[in-house]
Structures are given as C-alpha cells and as structure tokens.
C-alpha positions, 0 to 999 in steps of 0.5 A: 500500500502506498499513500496515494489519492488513486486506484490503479491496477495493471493486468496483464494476462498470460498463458503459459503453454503448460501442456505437455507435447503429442508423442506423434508430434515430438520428431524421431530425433528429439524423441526422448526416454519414456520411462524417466518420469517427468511432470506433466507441465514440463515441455522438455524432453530427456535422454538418457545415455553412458559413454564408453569411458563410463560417464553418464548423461542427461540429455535435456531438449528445450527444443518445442514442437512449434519451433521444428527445424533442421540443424542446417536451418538453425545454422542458417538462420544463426548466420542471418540474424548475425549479418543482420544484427551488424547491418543495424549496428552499423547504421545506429552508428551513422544514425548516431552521426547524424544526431538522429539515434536519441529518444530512449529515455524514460518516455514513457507517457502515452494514452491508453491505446499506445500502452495497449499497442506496445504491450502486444508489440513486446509480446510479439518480439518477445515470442520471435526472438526470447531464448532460454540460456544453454546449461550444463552441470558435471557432479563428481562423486568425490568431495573432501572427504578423500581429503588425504589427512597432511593436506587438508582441503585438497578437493576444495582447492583442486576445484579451483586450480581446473578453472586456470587454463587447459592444454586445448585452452592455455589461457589462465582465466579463457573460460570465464572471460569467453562466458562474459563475452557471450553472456553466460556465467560459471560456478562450482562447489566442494560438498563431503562426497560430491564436487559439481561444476555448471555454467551457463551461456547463449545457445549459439556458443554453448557447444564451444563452452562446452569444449572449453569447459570439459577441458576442466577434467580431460587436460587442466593446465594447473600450472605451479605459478598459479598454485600460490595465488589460487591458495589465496582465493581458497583462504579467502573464502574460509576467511568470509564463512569464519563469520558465519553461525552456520558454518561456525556450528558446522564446524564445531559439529565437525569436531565432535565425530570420531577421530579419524572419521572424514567430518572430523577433518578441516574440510575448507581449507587455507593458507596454513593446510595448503601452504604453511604446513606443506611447506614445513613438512616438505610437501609437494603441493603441485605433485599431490594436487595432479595425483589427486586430480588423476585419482578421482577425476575419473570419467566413471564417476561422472555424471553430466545433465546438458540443457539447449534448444538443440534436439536431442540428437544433436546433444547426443551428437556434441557429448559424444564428440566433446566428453569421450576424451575424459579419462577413466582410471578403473579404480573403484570408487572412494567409499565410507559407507562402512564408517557408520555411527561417527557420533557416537560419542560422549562428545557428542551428546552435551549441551554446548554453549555457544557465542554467536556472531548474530546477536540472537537466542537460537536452541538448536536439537539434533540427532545423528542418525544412520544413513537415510539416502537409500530411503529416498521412496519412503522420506522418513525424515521429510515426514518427521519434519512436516509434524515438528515445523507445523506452525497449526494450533497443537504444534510446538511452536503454537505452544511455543509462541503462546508462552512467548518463549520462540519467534520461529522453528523449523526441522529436518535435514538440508540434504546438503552433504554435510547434513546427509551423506554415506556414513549419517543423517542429521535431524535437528529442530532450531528454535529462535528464542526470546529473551524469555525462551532463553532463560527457560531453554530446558523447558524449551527443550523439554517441550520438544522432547514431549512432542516426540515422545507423543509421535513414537506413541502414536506411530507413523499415520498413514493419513497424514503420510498421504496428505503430504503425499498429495501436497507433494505430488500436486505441486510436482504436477504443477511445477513451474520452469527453473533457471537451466543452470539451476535445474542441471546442477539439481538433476546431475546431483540426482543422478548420483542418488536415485534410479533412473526413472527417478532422477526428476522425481526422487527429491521431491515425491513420497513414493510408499508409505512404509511404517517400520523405515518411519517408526525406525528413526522416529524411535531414535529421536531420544533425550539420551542421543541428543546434541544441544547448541544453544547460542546466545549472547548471553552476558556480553550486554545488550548492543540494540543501538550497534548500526551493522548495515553500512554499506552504500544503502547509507546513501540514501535518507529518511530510511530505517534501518532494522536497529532504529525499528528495533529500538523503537520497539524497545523504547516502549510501544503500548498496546493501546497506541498500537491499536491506534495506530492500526485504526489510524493507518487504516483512515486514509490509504491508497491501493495498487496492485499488479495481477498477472496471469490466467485472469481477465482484466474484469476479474482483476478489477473486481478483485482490487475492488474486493481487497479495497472494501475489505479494508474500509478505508477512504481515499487520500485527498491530495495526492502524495508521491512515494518518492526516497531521496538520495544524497548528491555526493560532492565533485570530489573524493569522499571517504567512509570508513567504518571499523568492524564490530566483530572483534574476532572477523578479520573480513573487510570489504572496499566498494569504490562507487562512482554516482552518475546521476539520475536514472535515464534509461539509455544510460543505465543500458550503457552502465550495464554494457560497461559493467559486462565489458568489466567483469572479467578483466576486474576478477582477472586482475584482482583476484586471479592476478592480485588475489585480494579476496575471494568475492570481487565484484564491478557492479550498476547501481540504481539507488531510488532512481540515482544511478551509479557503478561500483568495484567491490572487494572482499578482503581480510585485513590478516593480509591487505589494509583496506588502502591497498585494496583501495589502491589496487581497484584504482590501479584496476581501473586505470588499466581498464580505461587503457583496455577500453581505448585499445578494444576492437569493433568485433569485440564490442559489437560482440558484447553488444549482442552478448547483452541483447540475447540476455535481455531476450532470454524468456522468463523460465516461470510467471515468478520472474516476470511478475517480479520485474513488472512489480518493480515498475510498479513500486518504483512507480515508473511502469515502463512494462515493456523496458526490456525491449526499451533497453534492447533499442537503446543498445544497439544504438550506443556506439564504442566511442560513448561508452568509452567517454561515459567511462572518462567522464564517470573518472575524471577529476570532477567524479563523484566518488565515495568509498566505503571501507568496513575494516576488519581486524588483522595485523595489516589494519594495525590490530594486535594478534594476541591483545584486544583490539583498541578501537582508538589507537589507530584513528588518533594518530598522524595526518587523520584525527577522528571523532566518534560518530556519536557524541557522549549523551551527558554532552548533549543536554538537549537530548533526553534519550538514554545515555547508556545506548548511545555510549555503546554506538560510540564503538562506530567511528567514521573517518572522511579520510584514509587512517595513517599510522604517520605522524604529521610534524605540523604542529597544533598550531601550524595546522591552524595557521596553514587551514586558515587558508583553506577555510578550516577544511581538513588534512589527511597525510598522504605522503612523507618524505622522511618516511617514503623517500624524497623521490617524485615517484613515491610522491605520485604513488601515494598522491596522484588522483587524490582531488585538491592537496596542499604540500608542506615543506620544512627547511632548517631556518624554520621556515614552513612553507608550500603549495595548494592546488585544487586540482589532481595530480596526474602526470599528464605532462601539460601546464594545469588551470588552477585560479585556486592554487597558491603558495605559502609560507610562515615562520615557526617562531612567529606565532602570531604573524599572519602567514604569507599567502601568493597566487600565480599571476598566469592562473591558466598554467598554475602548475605542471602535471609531470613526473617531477615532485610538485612542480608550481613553474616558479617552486619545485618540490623533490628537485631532482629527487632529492631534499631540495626545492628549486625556487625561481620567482616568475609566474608566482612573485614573491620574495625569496628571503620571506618565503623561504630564507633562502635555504633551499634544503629540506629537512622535511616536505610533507603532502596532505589531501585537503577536505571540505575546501574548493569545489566542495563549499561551491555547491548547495546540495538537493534531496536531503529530507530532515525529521520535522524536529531537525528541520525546525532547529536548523531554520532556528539556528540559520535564522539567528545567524543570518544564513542562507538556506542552502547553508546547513549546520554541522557538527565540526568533529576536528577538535584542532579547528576549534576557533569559533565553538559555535561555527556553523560550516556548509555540509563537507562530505556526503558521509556525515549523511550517510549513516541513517540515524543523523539526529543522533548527532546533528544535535549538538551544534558546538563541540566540546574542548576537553574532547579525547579520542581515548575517552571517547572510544574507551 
C-alpha cells in the first residue's frame, strides 16, 4: 500500500503453454526416454545415455514442437540474424552521426491505446526472438572427504586450480572471460562426497563452452605459478564463512565425530593446510594436487545433465564428440559407507554453549542418525519434519509462541552433504528464542522432547503420510520452469542418488508409505542421543543501538534501518497506541496492485475492488508521491570508513562507487554494457592476478532512481589494509580505461549482442516476470515493456560513448565515495594476541577522528538514554584514509596553514622522511587524490608550500588552477599572519609531470632529492620571506585537503530532515543570518576549534550517510576537553 489519492491496477494476462507435447508430434530425433518420469507441465524432453569411458548423461531438449527445424536451418538462420544484427549496428552508428539515434529515455507517457499497442508489440518480439540460456552441470562423486589427512582441503582447492587454463585452452582465466563475452556465467562447489561444476551461456556458443569447459577434467593446465595465488582465493573464502553461525556450528559439529572419521577433518581449507604446513613438512603441493586430480577425476564417476534448444540428437551428437576424451582410471570408487555411527560419542551428546556472531537466542536439537539416502521412496525424515515445523494450533511452536518463549522453528535435514551423506543423517529442530525462551531453554527443550515422545506413541499415520503425499505430488504436477543452470546442477546431483526413472522425481515425491523405515528413526529421536547448541549472547550486554548495515544503502535518507525499528520497539510501544495506530493507518490509504496471469482484466478489477472494501478505508485527498531521496555526493573524493564490530572477523570489504546521476534509461543500458565489458578483466586482475579476496565484484547501481557503478572487494585485513585494496581497484581501473581505448569493433559489437540475447532470454516461470513488472510498479515508473526499451537503446550506443561515459564517470570532477568496513588483522594495525583498541589507530598522524556519536551527558538537549548511545560510540567514521604517520605540523601550524583553506581538513598522504624524497613515491601515494596542499620544512624554520585544487596526474601539460597558491610562515612567529601568493598566469598554475610538485616558479623533490628549486616568475614573491633562502629540506610533507574548493561551491538537493531537525536548523540559520542552502554541522576536528559555535556548509556526503543523523546533528558546538581515548574507551 502506498499513500496515494488513486486506484490503479495493471493486468496483464498470460498463458503459459503448460501442456505437455503429442508423442506423434515430438520428431524421431528429439524423441526422448519414456520411462524417466517427468511432470506433466514440463515441455522438455530427456535422454538418457553412458559413454564408453563410463560417464553418464542427461540429455535435456528445450527444443518445442512449434519451433521444428533442421540443424542446417538453425545454422542458417544463426548466420542471418548475425549479418543482420551488424547491418543495424552499423547504421545506429551513422544514425548516431547524424544526431538522429536519441529518444530512449524514460518516455514513457502515452494514452491508453499506445500502452495497449506496445504491450502486444513486446509480446510479439518477445515470442520471435526470447531464448532460454544453454546449461550444463558435471557432479563428481568425490568431495573432501578423500581429503588425504597432511593436506587438508585438497578437493576444495583442486576445484579451483581446473578453472586456470587447459592444454586445448592455455589461457589462465579463457573460460570465464569467453562466458562474459557471450553472456553466460560459471560456478562450482566442494560438498563431503560430491564436487559439481555448471555454467551457463547463449545457445549459439554453448557447444564451444562446452569444449572449453570439459577441458576442466580431460587436460587442466594447473600450472605451479598459479598454485600460490589460487591458495589465496581458497583462504579467502574460509576467511568470509569464519563469520558465519552456520558454518561456525558446522564446524564445531565437525569436531565432535570420531577421530579419524572424514567430518572430523578441516574440510575448507587455507593458507596454513595448503601452504604453511606443506611447506614445513616438505610437501609437494603441485605433485599431490595432479595425483589427486588423476585419482578421482575419473570419467566413471561422472555424471553430466546438458540443457539447449538443440534436439536431442544433436546433444547426443556434441557429448559424444566433446566428453569421450575424459579419462577413466578403473579404480573403484572412494567409499565410507562402512564408517557408520561417527557420533557416537560422549562428545557428542552435551549441551554446548555457544557465542554467536548474530546477536540472537537460537536452541538448536539434533540427532545423528544412520544413513537415510537409500530411503529416498519412503522420506522418513521429510515426514518427521512436516509434524515438528507445523506452525497449526497443537504444534510446538503454537505452544511455543503462546508462552512467548520462540519467534520461529523449523526441522529436518538440508540434504546438503554435510547434513546427509554415506556414513549419517542429521535431524535437528532450531528454535529462535526470546529473551524469555532463553532463560527457560530446558523447558524449551523439554517441550520438544514431549512432542516426540507423543509421535513414537502414536506411530507413523498413514493419513497424514498421504496428505503430504498429495501436497507433494500436486505441486510436482504443477511445477513451474527453473533457471537451466539451476535445474542441471539439481538433476546431475540426482543422478548420483536415485534410479533412473527417478532422477526428476526422487527429491521431491513420497513414493510408499512404509511404517517400520518411519517408526525406525522416529524411535531414535531420544533425550539420551541428543546434541544441544544453544547460542546466545548471553552476558556480553545488550548492543540494540550497534548500526551493522553500512554499506552504500547509507546513501540514501529518511530510511530505517532494522536497529532504529528495533529500538523503537524497545523504547516502549503500548498496546493501546498500537491499536491506534492500526485504526489510524487504516483512515486514509491508497491501493495498487499488479495481477498477472490466467485472469481477465474484469476479474482483476473486481478483485482490487474486493481487497479495497475489505479494508474500509477512504481515499487520500491530495495526492502524495512515494518518492526516497538520495544524497548528491560532492565533485570530489569522499571517504567512509567504518571499523568492524566483530572483534574476532578479520573480513573487510572496499566498494569504490562512482554516482552518475539520475536514472535515464539509455544510460543505465550503457552502465550495464560497461559493467559486462568489466567483469572479467576486474576478477582477472584482482583476484586471479592480485588475489585480494575471494568475492570481487564491478557492479550498476540504481539507488531510488540515482544511478551509479561500483568495484567491490572482499578482503581480510590478516593480509591487505583496506588502502591497498583501495589502491589496487584504482590501479584496476586505470588499466581498464587503457583496455577500453585499445578494444576492437568485433569485440564490442560482440558484447553488444552478448547483452541483447540476455535481455531476450524468456522468463523460465510467471515468478520472474511478475517480479520485474512489480518493480515498475513500486518504483512507480511502469515502463512494462523496458526490456525491449533497453534492447533499442543498445544497439544504438556506439564504442566511442561508452568509452567517454567511462572518462567522464573518472575524471577529476567524479563523484566518488568509498566505503571501507575494516576488519581486524595485523595489516589494519590490530594486535594478534591483545584486544583490539578501537582508538589507537584513528588518533594518530595526518587523520584525527571523532566518534560518530557524541557522549549523551554532552548533549543536554537530548533526553534519550545515555547508556545506548555510549555503546554506538564503538562506530567511528573517518572522511579520510587512517595513517599510522605522524604529521610534524604542529597544533598550531595546522591552524595557521587551514586558515587558508577555510578550516577544511588534512589527511597525510605522503612523507618524505618516511617514503623517500623521490617524485615517484610522491605520485604513488598522491596522484588522483582531488585538491592537496604540500608542506615543506627547511632548517631556518621556515614552513612553507603549495595548494592546488586540482589532481595530480602526470599528464605532462601546464594545469588551470585560479585556486592554487603558495605559502609560507615562520615557526617562531606565532602570531604573524602567514604569507599567502597566487600565480599571476592562473591558466598554467602548475605542471602535471613526473617531477615532485612542480608550481613553474617552486619545485618540490628537485631532482629527487631534499631540495626545492625556487625561481620567482609566474608566482612573485620574495625569496628571503618565503623561504630564507635555504633551499634544503629537512622535511616536505603532502596532505589531501577536505571540505575546501569545489566542495563549499555547491548547495546540495534531496536531503529530507525529521520535522524536529528541520525546525532547529531554520532556528539556528535564522539567528545567524544564513542562507538556506547553508546547513549546520557538527565540526568533529577538535584542532579547528576557533569559533565553538561555527556553523560550516555540509563537507562530505558521509556525515549523511549513516541513517540515524539526529543522533548527532544535535549538538551544534563541540566540546574542548574532547579525547579520542575517552571517547572510544
């Protein structure tokens, strides 16, 4: 419901062909096998079939009755629509030319009948030209447990080091960047018994993908010297999942099975299983991983499921031709069904008190139980689970939650290898508890206990076996279509566990009703086998008020996170106010809906109509557009940096974003084609090359109709600092703007047409596109054919836009912010052994910070509790980089030096005495860092320099800079007003080379060495007062200058304050004679304390950015006995 003055209702009506294809009309070529059981909604057709080497495969047909053709046909008309799709690029590139290719914006405004035209127009198109993607799945029936016990996480990590290029394929990341060429994507995973490749990509190339891809297991290169960077990518990806409660619970699960049983072993893998140690004990890691793959990348335990638009003799056909070549060693297969019982141990059956990550109660039940895989038929513990997780009146949690003791239960098995394997079946129950339900957990558990013991009294029922039965088997009937590369990573999996006829069947239907399998494992759930993990915070305190989701959500205002609703809750809400507020919300609403399906467009009005009378609620009376606003980021660097709560996750992330502006349709398709072209280069560098993280990632962003791009990475800070992350994205791309300049017109046009397909791949169930159509609707834009929009749009962006969209997006006038969430590590400057202090680093050198939140006995105007609020005080937030360089400016030549630059703040990026008096060093830590001030000191005490608005770039051109000025004062006259002089030719202001700061009249690192070269010229001053003639350094230093320039010069648009703060600042703006635009702002630099009560225009989109701003737009002055240590303590 949004509040609005209006009714409206977007029908859209669609059958989709569910019925399932005449046997007499299916062609001998696509006729598939009768005896695999398939829904009667399923149009696909399925072929089984082994190869000589062993490997079995699923062959699965997309290819319909009412699209029949030869494969000459296909080939033909693949060759055509190609010639045809270059012939319209090439004249949307003279159109272009000519200024005649504009007009795809977000027009949107027609009548009724034009609507009605292009709905059926996009239906039309959609139905000649919408394709599924091609997909294809390999399940290995290895996992870690074959691990051998000296290199832990060996299959994990061998999953991995295939992707690194083959003997067919050398090129180290060749598949994925031919996946990203032509629109497809790629993934894989390691469970304990079972290792499952899949990818997919547009049917046109899905034969050759599946060359390239079965290269993974007949010829991988592996080479030696990608071992070492490929650990790190493994070890990432333990780093990310430490943090994790459900991996933390797995792994402490893990450690209680029987010594040497495969769970009891370190199945992730990381740098010290996969490198430290081997290393240590002399181990080839090289020699073991190739004996490994040879061991059990064996074409016998294979198996394959290929999903096209191909017949299934043509699938047969590829492979035939393409998997044939995989080899098969004969050897028996890995096998640990003999290692029953693996928990059955005093360890085992404990309560175990566990601290979670999540600040949540939660009880969770399980029992280790034998193998149940072989009863797929019957599905005992599907039975069981469908009694203990009803939510009915008589359940569990109905009592549960009447006592208010749980907000939520289920049970059952995951069927994941860890849950469900060759050796055990785990059951187990997880209640989320209240803080009440916490305090009587053993009645909770009790409880559960007496349920139980009701179902082995009853035994198994036939009738509710049945209505499961039935519940299954209509739904089965009535399945929906999935994504191909979900359904044949599901379908090779299956191959492993069920009969043939039941490899679509048999993880979802329940077969045969059989009591005693049922009564069996029914009569194992008791008291004495159990295993209790209760995790709770317990006596850590209570944390409500500790803001967790910083990323760039925070650019958006007047929003409310989960913990600002959680603590208005906690805060006290009566019954009766909420009784009010329900009648209240209920006085004036406005209703819009979407219905979407087998329904008319009458029935859809009457039932909007229905929905609206049951509710009795008057129209508004003016009408109130739902609109969120996004802060406009300045024309310059911006920095938010905010440190982990989580002592113990050692996991950072650094996403660079880049606003554009707001949301335009063509330039959102021209975001999308960029992004495309950088997927692979960014995971290649960063990654592959760089292996910075595990998660690495360019994306487009639409934030409330702002649109914008980013380059995310997951790091640890054991390894990188959140800098150097940082630094490397640049590096990225400044690289990737060469990449651009240097691509070819194939290569574009290529993923041109790569994004076209994509955008006309048909929606594989109504889901999707009811989905993408209720976006329109609650963004309130409606454009229901914007696919086919897109695809217009696309084909009329040239290579030479998209490359100046790029330029433009980072050149010096970008609005760029970085958001750093900084994990614990040695590389943040966090002690391995003592407890992390969260002020130590944040108060030394260039970059002074203040809390986020000021202390509430600071704010006398607040009347809220201080005890909270103190406990928010573990977030800081800094504009600038941290540094562990001490700046030498003292207190007072701070001062003296930001009088000149408005009060704005310094940030030291560079330090001769500690990186070298070289031009080099100086351009790596100071090029592209937006408006910087050097700083020199000589030994006649002297302290001066220059200021410049503008990037260092190495450029080699003369820089306009009517901002620029040089400086200079003494350090003995305190009170002398500093001297300040601007160039008399402001259009060569300075020159951008690869010489230190070079202001034509004053040279920096003269020659690379502790010197200045001074010659007054452009800049007229008096050598003896500017410098005393001692042109020897003994220090020069260079600050990035925030909150000066560019910065101050524009006013900022849709910012939304609460009532209470727009009322204070228009007091305080009134007293002080401000402009509107002017708004007043906490100054959280202690140093530039001249004026306590000094108002400043907002610095940095940060101090909006995280949601609770009242929190500290409060308090307007600040407090002189401030300490960083106080305050974090």
């Amino acid at each position: 419901m949004h509040s609005k003055s209006k009714q409206s209702v977007s029908v859209q009506s669609a059958a989709p062909d569910r019925a399932e294809p005449n046997p007499s009309l299916v062609q001998p070529e696509n006729r598939g096998d009768d005896d695999i059981i398939k829904s009667p909604s399923d149009p696909k057709q399925y072929r089984y079939i082994e190869l000589n080497n062993g490997l079995r495969a699923l062959l699965i047909s997309d290819f319909s009755s009412s699209e029949r053709k030869s494969d000459e046909d296909e080939d033909d008309d693949e060759e055509e629509e190609e010639e045809i799709e270059e012939e319209e690029e090439e004249e949307d590139e003279e159109e272009e030319e000519d200024g005649s290719g504009e007009g795809t914006g977000d027009e949107s405004e027609e009548n009724d009948d034009d609507e009605q035209d292009s709905e059926d127009e996009e239906r039309e198109v959609k139905k000649k030209n919408s394709v599924k993607q091609s997909a294809a799945a390999l399940c290995i029936s290895v996992g870690s447990f074959s691990d051998p016990d000296d290199l832990p996480g060996l299959a994990h990590f061998l999953e991995h080091m295939v992707f690194m290029g083959s003997e067919k394929y050398p090129c180290e990341n060749g598949f994925d960047a031919f996946l990203k060429k032509h629109g497809g994507s790629d993934n894989a995973s390691t469970d304990c018994e079972r290792t499952v490749f899949q990818f997919d990509v547009q049917r046109k190339r899905f034969r050759e993908a599946l060359d390239r891809w079965a290269q993974f297991f007949i010829c991988p290169l592996m080479i030696r010297d990608a071992i070492e960077r490929e650990v790190e990518a493994v070890d990432s990806e333990f780093q990310l999942a430490k943090p994790s409660d459900s991996h933390r619970k797995e792994m402490l699960f893990g450690s209680l099975a029987r010594p040497h049983h495969p769970m009891a072993k370190f199945l992730w893998g990381n740098t010290q299983t996969l490198k430290t140690e081997p290393k240590k004990n002399k181990i080839n890691v090289y020699k073991r991983l190739r004996k490994f793959w040879k061991r059990h990348y064996s074409a016998h335990y294979m198996t394959l499921a290929v999903q096209s638009k191909e017949t299934l003799d043509t699938l047969e056909q590829w492979v035939r031709e393409i998997f044939s070549s995989v080899p098969n060693n004969g050897l028996p297969h890995p096998e640990f069904s003999h290692l029953l019982e693996p928990f059955n141990t005093p360890a085992f059956n404990k309560l175990y008190r566990v601290v979670p990550v999540r600040k949540e109660h939660s009880l969770t039940i399980s029992w280790a139980l034998p193998p149940q895989e072989k009863h797929y038929r019957v599905k005992p513990l599907h039975y069981l689970s469908w009694l203990i997780g009803h939510e009915g009146v008589g359940s569990i949690l109905s009592l549960l939650r009447k006592k208010c003791w749980a907000l939520a239960l289920y049970g059952g098995n995951s069927e994941t290898g860890f849950d469900q394997n060759s050796t055990y079946s785990i059951f187990s129950i997880n209640i989320t508890l209240t803080d009440q339900g916490f305090q009587n957990f053993y009645q909770v558990a009790d409880l559960v206990f007496q349920y139980v013991k009701m179902l082995q009294r009853l035994g198994p029922q036939c009738r509710i076996y049945e209505e499961i039965q039935r519940i299954e088997a209509n739904e089965f009937r009535y399945q929906e279509q999935t994504d191909p590369i979900e359904y044949v990573e599901d379908v090779c999996e299956n191959m492993h566990l069920f009969a043939k006829e039941d490899f679509l069947t048999g993880d979802q239907l329940l077969f045969q009703f059989d009591p005693e399998v049922i009564g069996s494992v029914l009569n194992l759930l008791t008291p004495d086998r159990v295993n209790l993990l209760l995790l709770s915070p317990e006596h850590e305190g209570l944390c409500p008020l500790q803001e967790k989701d910083v990323r760039l959500l925070i650019l958006e205002a007047e929003r409310w996170s989960v913990v600002q609703k959680l603590q208005a809750v906690v805060e006290g809400i009566t019954v009766d106010e909420l009784m009010e507020f329900v009648c209240r919300f209920k006085e004036e609403l406005y209703a819009e809906g979407l219905v979407q399906g087998n329904l008319t467009r009458t029935e859809a009005v009457d039932f909007l109509n229905h929905l609206t009378h049951k509710l009795q609620y008057r129209k508004l009376s003016a009408e109130v557009p739902v609109q969120f606003m996004v802060v406009e980021l300045p024309q310059t660097r911006s920095v938010c940096k905010v440190k982990s709560l989580n002592k113990a996750d050692a996991n950072s992330e650094v996403t660079v974003y880049y606003q554009s502006g707001a949301k335009n349709l063509r330039e959102h398709t021209l975001m999308e084609l960029l992004v495309m072209h950088m997927e692979e280069p960014c995971f290649d560098f960063l990654r592959t090359k760089e292996t910075l993280g595990y998660h690495v990632y360019p994306t487009c962003r639409n934030t409330s109709s702002i649109l914008g791009f980013s380059v995310t990475v997951e790091t640890q800070a054991t390894k990188f600092s959140t800098e150097h992350v940082e630094m490397k994205i640049e590096e990225f791309l400044q690289g990737f703007g060469e990449t651009l300049a240097a691509l070819t017109d194939d290569a574009f046009r290529s993923h041109v047409t790569a994004l076209v397909k994509l955008k006309q791949c048909e929606d594989t169930h109504l889901g999707e596109e009811v989905e993408r159509h209720w976006n329109e609707v609650i963004t309130q834009q409606y454009v229901y054919n914007r696919l086919q929009l897109e695809i217009e749009a696309l084909k009329m962006i040239s290579k030479a836009e998209m490359i100046a969209w790029f330029l433009q997006h980072r050149s010096q006038f970008s609005r760029r912010l970085s958001v750093h969430v900084v994990g614990f590590g040695e590389q943040e400057n966090d002690s391995p052994s003592e407890e992390k202090q969260e002020t130590s680093q944040s108060a030394e050198a260039g970059t002074r910070t203040r809390s986020l939140w000021e202390k509430q006995e600071q704010n006398p105007r607040s009347g809220t509790d201080t005890t909270n609020t103190t406990l928010r005080s573990r977030i800081w937030l800094q504009i600038s980089m941290m540094s562990v360089i001490n700046s030498r400016l003292s207190k007072q030549q701070e001062m003296k030096l930001c009088s000149l630059l408005c009060n704005a703040k310094l940030s030291l990026l560079y330090k001769a005495s500690v990186h070298g008096f070289s031009s080099s060093t100086f351009h790596q830590k100071c090029d592209v860092q937006g408006p910087t001030v050097t700083v020199a000191y000589n030994n006649s005490g002297y302290v001066f320099g220059a200021y410049t608005s503008k990037d260092y770039a190495q450029t080699g051109q003369n820089i306009a800079d009517d901002k620029a000025f040089l400086f200079s004062f003494s350090e003995h006259e305190v009170d002398e007003a500093p001297l300040r002089v601007v160039s008399t030719e402001p259009q060569r202001a300075l020159v951008d080379g690869n010489t230190g700061p070079n202001y034509v009249s004053m040279v920096f690192l003269y020659n690379n060495t502790a010197t200045v070269y001074s010659n007054p010229g452009t800049y007229r001053f008096n050598p003896v007062e500017m410098h005393g003639n001692d042109l020897q350094l003994s220090e020069c230093e260079v600050y990035r200058v925030e909150g000066f320039g560019s910065l101050m010069e524009e006013p900022w648009r849709n910012i939304e304050w609460s009532l209470e703060s727009r009322e204070l600042q228009s007091e305080h703006r009134h007293s002080r004679h401000q402009p509107h635009h002017s708004v007043p702002v906490k100054n959280y630099i202690k140093e530039l304390e001249l004026d306590p009560c000094t108002d400043i225009v907002l610095l940095s989109a940060v101090l909006q950015m995280i949601r609770t701003a009242e929190a500290y737009f409060d308090d307007f002055s600040c407090d002189e006995d401030y300490s960083p240590e106080e305050q974090m303590s």
